[in-house]
Residue, then its C-alpha position, 0 to 999 in steps of 0.5 A: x801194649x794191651x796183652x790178652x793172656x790166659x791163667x797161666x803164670x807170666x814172666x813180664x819183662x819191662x824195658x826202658x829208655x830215658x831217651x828217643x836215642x837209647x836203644x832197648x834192644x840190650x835190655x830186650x834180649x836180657x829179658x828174653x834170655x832170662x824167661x820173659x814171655x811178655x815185654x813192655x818197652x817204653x821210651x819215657x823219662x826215669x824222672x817221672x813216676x807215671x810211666x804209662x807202659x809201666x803202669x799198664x804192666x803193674x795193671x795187667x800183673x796177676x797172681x804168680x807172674x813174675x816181674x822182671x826188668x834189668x836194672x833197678x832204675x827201671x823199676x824204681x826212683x827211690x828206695x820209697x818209691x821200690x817199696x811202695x811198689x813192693x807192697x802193692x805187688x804183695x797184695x795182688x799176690x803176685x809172686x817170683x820164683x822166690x816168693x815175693x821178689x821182683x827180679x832184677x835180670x835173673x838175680x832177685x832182689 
């Protein structure tokens, strides 16, 4: 999903499923619901760390947009693996509605 936006802030939503048989939709209209403008959805394993979809987003995220996914399996594994995210995130500056926070549907983490 290559997007092309402009300076304005985005809510970037990211959905996933760890099989072909799962449905995203619930996860989509969540999204939809709670602001996302752009909305990545991809059907790959949780186990794995390279997500390309996920990654494209974390790619493409730039300072003031707000990521946003529905549950905190699809943005991380692990504690350490959600941190680490965190922290890149806080360096390219990109920001919630509260600071620095990834939104988990509308409650931030």
């Amino acid at each position: 999903m290559n997007v092309k936006r402009g300076t304005e802030i985005t809510v970037c939503g990211y959905a996933r499923a760890s099989t072909i048989g799962q449905e995203l939709e619930a996860q989509v209209q969540m999204l939809e619901q709670n602001g996302a403008s752009v909305i990545y959805k991809e059907k790959f394993t949780g186990t794995k760390t390279g997500r390309p979809l996920f990654n494209e987003l974390l790619n493409v995220l730039k300072e003031g947009d707000t990521p946003m996914v529905t549950k905190l399996d699809c943005f991380a594994r692990s504690a350490s693996q959600g941190s680490d995210l965190i922290k890149d995130l806080i360096s390219k500056e990109v920001k919630g509605r509260r600071g620095a926070d990834i939104e988990v549907g509308y409650h931030p983490i």
